[in-house]
KEKEKE-161864 format. One line per field, with one value per residue (C-alpha): residue number from 0; x, y, z; residue in one letter. Coordinates in nm, 2 decimals. Example, Ala and Ser with C-alpha at 12.3 -4.5 7.8 and 13.67 -1.06 7.14 Angstrom:
<recs>
seq = (0 / 1) .
px = (1.23 / 1.37) .
py = (-0.45 / -0.11) .
pz = (0.78 / 0.71) .
type = (A / S) .
</recs>
This chain:
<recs>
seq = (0 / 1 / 2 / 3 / 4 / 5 / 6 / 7 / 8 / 9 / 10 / 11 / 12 / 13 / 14 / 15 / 16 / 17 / 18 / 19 / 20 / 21 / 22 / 23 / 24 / 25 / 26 / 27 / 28 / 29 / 30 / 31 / 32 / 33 / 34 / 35 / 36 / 37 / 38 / 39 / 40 / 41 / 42 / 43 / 44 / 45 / 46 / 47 / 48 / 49 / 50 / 51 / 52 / 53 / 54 / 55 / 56 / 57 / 58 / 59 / 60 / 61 / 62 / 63 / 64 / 65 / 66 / 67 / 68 / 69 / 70 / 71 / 72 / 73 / 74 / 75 / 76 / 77 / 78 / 79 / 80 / 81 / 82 / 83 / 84 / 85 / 86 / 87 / 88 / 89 / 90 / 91 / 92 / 93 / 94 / 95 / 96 / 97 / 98 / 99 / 100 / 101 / 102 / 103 / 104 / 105 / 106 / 107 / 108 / 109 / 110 / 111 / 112 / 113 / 114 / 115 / 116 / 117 / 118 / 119 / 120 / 121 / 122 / 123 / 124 / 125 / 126 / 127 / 128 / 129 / 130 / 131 / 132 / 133 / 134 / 135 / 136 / 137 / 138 / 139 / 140 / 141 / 142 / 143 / 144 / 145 / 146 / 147 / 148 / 149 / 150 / 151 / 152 / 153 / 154 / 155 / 156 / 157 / 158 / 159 / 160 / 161 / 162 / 163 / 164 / 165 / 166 / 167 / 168 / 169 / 170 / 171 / 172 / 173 / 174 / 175 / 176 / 177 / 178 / 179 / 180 / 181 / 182 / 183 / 184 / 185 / 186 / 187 / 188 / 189 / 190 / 191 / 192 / 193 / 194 / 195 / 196 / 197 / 198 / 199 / 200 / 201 / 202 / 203 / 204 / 205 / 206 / 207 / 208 / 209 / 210 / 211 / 212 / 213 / 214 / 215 / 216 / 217 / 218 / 219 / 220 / 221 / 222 / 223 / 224 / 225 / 226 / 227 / 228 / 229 / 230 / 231 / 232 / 233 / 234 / 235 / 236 / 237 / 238 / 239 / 240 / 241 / 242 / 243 / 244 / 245 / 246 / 247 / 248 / 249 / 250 / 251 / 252 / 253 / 254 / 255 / 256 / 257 / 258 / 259 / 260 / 261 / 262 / 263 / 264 / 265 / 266 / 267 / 268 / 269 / 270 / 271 / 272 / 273 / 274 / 275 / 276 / 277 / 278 / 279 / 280 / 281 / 282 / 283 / 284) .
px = (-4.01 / -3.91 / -3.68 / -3.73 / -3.38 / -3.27 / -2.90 / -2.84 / -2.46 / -2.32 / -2.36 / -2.25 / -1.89 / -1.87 / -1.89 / -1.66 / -1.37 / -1.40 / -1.28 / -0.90 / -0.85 / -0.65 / -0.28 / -0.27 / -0.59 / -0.59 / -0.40 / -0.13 / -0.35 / -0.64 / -0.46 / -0.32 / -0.69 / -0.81 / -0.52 / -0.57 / -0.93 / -0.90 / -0.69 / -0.89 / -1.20 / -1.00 / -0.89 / -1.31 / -1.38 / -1.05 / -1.19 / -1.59 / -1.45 / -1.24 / -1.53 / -1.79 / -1.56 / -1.44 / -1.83 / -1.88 / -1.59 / -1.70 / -2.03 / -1.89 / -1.66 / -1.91 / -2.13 / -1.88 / -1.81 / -2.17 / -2.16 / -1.91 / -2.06 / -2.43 / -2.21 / -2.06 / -2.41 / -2.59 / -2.34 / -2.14 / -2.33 / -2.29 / -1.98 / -1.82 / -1.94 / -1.75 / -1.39 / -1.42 / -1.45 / -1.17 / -0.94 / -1.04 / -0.93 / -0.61 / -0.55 / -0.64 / -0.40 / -0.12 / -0.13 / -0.26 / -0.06 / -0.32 / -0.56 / -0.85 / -0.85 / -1.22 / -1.21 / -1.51 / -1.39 / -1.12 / -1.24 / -1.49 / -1.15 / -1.00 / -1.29 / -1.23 / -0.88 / -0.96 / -1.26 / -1.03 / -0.75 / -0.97 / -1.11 / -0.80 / -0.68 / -0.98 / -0.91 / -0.55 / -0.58 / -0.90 / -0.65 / -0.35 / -0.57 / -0.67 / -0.26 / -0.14 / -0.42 / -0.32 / 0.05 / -0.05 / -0.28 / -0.07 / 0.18 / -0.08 / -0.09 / 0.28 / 0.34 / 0.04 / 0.14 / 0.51 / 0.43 / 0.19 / 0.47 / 0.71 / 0.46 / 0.31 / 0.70 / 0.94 / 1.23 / 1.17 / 1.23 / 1.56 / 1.68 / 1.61 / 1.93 / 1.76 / 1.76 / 1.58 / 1.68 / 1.61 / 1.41 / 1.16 / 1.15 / 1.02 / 0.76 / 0.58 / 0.37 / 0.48 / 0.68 / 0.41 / 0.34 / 0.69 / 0.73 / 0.42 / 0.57 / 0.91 / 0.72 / 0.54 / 0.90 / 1.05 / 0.78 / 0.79 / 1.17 / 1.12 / 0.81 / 1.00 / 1.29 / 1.27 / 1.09 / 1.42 / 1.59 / 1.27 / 1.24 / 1.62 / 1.51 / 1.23 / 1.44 / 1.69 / 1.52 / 1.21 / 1.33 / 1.01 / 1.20 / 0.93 / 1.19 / 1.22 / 0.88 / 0.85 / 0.62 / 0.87 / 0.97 / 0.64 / 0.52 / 0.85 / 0.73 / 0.41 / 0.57 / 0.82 / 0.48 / 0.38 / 0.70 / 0.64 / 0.27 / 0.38 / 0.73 / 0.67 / 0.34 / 0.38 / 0.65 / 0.92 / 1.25 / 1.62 / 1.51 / 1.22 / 1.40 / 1.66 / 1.52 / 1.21 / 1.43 / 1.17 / 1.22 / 0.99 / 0.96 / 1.11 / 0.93 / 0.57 / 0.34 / 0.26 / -0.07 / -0.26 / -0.53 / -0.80 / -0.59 / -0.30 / -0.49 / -0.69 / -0.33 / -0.23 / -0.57 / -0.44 / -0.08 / -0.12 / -0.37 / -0.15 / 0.13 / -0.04 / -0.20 / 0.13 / 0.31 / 0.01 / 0.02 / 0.39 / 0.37 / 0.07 / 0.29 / 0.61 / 0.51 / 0.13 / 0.19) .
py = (2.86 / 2.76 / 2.40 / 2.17 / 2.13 / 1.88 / 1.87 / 1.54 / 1.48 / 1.36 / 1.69 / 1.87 / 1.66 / 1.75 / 2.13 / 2.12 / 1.98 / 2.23 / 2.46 / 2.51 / 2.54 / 2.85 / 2.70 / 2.97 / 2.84 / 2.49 / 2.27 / 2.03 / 1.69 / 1.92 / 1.98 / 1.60 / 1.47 / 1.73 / 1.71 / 1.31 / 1.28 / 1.54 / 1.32 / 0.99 / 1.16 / 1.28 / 0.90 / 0.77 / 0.99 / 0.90 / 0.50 / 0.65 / 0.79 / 0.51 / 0.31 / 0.50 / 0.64 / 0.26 / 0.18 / 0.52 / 0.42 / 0.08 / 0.18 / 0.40 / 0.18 / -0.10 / 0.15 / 0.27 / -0.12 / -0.15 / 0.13 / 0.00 / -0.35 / -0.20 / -0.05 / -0.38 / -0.52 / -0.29 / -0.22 / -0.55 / -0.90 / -1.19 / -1.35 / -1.03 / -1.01 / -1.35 / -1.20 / -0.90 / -1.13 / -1.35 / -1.03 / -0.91 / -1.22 / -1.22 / -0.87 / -0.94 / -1.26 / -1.05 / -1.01 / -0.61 / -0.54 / -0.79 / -0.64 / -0.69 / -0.61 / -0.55 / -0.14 / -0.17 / -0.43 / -0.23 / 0.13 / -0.04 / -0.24 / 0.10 / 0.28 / -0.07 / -0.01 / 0.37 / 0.32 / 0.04 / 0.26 / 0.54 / 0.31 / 0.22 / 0.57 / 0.65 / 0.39 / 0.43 / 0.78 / 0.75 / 0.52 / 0.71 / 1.06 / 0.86 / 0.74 / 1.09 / 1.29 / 1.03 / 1.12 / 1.50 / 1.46 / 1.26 / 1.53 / 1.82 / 1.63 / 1.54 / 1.92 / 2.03 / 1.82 / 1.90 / 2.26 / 2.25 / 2.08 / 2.35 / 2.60 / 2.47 / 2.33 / 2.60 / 2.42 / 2.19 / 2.45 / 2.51 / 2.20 / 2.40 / 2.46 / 2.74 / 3.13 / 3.45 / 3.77 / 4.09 / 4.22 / 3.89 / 3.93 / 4.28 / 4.22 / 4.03 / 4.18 / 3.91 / 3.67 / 3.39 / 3.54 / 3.49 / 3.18 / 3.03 / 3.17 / 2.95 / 2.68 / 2.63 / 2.69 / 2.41 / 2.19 / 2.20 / 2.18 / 1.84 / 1.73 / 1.82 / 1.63 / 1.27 / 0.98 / 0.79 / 1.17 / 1.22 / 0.93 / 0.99 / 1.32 / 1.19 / 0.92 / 1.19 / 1.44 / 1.34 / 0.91 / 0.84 / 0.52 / 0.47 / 0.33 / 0.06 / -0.08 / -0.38 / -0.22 / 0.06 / -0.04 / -0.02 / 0.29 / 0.47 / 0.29 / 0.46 / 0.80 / 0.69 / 0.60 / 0.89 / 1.05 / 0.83 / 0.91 / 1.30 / 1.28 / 0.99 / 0.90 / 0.56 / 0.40 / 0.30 / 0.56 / 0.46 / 0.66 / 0.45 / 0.11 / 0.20 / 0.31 / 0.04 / -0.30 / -0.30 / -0.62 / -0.54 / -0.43 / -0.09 / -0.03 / -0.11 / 0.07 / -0.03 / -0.09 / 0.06 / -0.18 / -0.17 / -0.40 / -0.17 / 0.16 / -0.05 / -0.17 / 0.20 / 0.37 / 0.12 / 0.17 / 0.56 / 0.52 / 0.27 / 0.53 / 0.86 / 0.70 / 0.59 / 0.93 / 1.09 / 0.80 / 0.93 / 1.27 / 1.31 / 1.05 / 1.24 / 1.62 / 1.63 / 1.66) .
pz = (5.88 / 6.23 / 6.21 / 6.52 / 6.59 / 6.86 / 6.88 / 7.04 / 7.23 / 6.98 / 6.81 / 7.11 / 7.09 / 6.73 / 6.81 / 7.09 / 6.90 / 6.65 / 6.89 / 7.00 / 7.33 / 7.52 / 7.61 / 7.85 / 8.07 / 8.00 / 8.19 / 8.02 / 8.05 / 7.92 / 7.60 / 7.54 / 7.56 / 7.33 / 7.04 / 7.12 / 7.07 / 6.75 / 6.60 / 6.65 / 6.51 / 6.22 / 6.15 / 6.21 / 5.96 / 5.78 / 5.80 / 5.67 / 5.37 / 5.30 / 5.26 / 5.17 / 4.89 / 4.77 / 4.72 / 4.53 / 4.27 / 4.24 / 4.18 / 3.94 / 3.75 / 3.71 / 3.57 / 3.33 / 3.18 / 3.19 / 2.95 / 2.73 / 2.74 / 2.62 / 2.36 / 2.22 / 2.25 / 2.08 / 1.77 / 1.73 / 1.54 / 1.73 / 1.57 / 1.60 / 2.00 / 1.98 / 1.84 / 2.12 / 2.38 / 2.28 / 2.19 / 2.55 / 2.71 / 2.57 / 2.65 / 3.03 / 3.02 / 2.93 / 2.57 / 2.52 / 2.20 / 2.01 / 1.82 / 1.57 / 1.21 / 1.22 / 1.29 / 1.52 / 1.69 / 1.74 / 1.82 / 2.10 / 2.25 / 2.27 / 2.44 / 2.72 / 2.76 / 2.84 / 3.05 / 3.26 / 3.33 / 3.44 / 3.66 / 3.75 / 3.83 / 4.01 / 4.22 / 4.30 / 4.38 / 4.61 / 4.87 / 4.79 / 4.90 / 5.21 / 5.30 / 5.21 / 5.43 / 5.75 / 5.72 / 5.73 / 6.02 / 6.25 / 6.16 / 6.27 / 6.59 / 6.67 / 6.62 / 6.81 / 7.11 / 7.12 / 7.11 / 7.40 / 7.59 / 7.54 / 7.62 / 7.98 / 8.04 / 7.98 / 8.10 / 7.82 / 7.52 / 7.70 / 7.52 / 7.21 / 6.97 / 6.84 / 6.91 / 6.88 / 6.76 / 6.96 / 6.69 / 6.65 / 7.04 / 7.06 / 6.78 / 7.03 / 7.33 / 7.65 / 7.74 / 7.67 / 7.29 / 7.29 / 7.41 / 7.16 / 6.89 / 6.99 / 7.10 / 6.76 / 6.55 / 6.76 / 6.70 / 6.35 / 6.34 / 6.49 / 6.25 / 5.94 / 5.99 / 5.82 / 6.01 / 6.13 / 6.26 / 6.43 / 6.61 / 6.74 / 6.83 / 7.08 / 7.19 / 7.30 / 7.41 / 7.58 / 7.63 / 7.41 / 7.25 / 6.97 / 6.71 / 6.95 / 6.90 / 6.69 / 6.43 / 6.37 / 6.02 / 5.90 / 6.09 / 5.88 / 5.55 / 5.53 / 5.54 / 5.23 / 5.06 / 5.19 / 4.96 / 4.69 / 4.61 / 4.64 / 4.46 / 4.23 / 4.11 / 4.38 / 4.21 / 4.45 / 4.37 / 4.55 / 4.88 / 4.93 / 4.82 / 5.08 / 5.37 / 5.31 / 5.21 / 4.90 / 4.73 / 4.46 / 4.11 / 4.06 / 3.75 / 3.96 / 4.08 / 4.47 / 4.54 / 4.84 / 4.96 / 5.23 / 5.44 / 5.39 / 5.50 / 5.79 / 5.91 / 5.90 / 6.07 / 6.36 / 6.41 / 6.35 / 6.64 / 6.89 / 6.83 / 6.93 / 7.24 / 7.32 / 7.23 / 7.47 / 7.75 / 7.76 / 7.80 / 8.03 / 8.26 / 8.23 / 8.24 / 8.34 / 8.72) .
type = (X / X / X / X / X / X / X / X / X / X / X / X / X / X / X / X / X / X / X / X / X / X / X / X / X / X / X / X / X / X / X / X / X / X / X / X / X / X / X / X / X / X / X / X / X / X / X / X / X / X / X / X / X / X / X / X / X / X / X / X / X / X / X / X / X / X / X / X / X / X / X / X / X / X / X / X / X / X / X / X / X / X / X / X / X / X / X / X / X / X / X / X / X / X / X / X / X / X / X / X / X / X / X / X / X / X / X / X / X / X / X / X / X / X / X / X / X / X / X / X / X / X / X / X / X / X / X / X / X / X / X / X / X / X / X / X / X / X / X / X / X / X / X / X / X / X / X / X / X / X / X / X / X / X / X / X / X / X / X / X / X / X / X / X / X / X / X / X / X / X / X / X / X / X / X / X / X / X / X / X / X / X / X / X / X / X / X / X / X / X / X / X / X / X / X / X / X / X / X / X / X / X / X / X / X / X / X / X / X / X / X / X / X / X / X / X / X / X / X / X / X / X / X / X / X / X / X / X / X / X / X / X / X / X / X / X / X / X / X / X / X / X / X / X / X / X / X / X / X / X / X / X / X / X / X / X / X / X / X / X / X / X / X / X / X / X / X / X / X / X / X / X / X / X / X / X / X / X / X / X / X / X / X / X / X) .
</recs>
């Protein structure tokens, strides 16, 4: 069976981001462009999910209450239909420790309760997946930026407080293995360290001043969300309180919305182009 396959551009553009480029042939500007424009596909795709995923788990969640409801309907009489209502109602307006006498009554509240926080969970995690993937990819780029930088501009890995060992040097077969190897080691030294050390890093090293950007606080505060969604199931914990000014509920959960993650697809984005405006202007030529 022969498939009439015509691969439009579209197609093409996929394909050839899939593919890393050689450090050692391409030129410096080359390289920004491509970690750039890998990194804004990454976040379309990042936006797709969002909401394709957010109408998949509400699809699914109504269809779960559905379930529940055809339940009530079908097993409880009508005065009884009556006293699950009201006992639901109270539970939703705060009072969840009420409940009926009437075991069925009670057994079909209990199947609500659990089918609503699945649904909650569900949900919760889907945007909390999406927050903690965004962190990691704008982390993929930082580092794959930098150590393209250090690797066409030797003279700035000189800056570099590290060293190698005669014996990590001889393992590899040039000067430029070498110097990707170093390149990739410094890069990551600088990703790892925590959001406010790193921007202090750039600022001193390169004079990329991107703490003083008025959006600054809330670029660092989804990378303690970031730290809380890992480390503590999203509840805020004293390092996040701290370094966030939360003025919140300790004992809460924070909730991620679409107009949280839409607010951080955009700064994410503002930031790299400005990290890759930078660079190309300082060290492309």
């Amino acid at each position: 069976m022969i498939l009439d396959f015509k691969p439009d551009r579209l197609f093409f553009k996929t394909i050839a981001t899939l593919s890393i480029p050689d450090e050692k042939t391409e030129s410096f500007s080359s390289l920004l462009t491509f970690h750039r424009t890998l990194l804004m596909d990454k976040i379309h795709a990042l936006r797709v999910f969002n909401n394709m995923s957010s109408n998949m788990v509400e699809n699914y969640l109504s269809l779960q209450k559905q379930k529940v409801r055809n339940t009530v309907d079908d097993t409880l009489s009508v005065v009884e239909k009556k006293k699950y209502d009201i006992d639901l109602s109270l539970a939703l307006l705060g009072n969840p420790k009420h409940v009926s006498k009437n075991s069925k009554i009670a057994k079909l509240f209990e199947k609500e309760k659990e089918v609503y926080n699945h649904r909650e969970h569900i949900r919760r995690a889907s945007k909390e997946m999406v927050l903690v993937y965004l962190v990691i990819i704008f982390e993929e780029f930082l580092s794959s930026l930098l150590s393209a930088l250090f690797v066409k501009r030797h003279d700035t890995l000189k800056a570099s407080d590290k060293s190698v060992s005669f014996k990590d040097a001889l393992e590899h077969t040039d000067i430029n293995d070498l110097v990707k190897t170093m390149s990739k080691k410094e890069s990551k030294g600088i990703v790892d360290m925590a959001i406010e050390d790193l921007g202090k890093r750039l600022g001193d090293r390169f004079h990329l001043y991107l703490y003083k950007r008025k959006d600054w606080p809330k670029f660092k505060e989804f990378f303690y969300r970031r730290h809380i969604i890992v480390h503590n199931y999203g509840f805020p914990d004293t390092k996040y309180i701290e370094k966030t000014k939360f003025k919140g509920e300790k004992n809460h959960w924070i909730e991620i919305s679409d107009t949280y993650l839409n607010e951080a697809f955009n700064i994410f984005e503002n930031y790299a182009n400005e990290m890759v405006n930078f660079f190309h202007k300082k060290y492309a030529h």
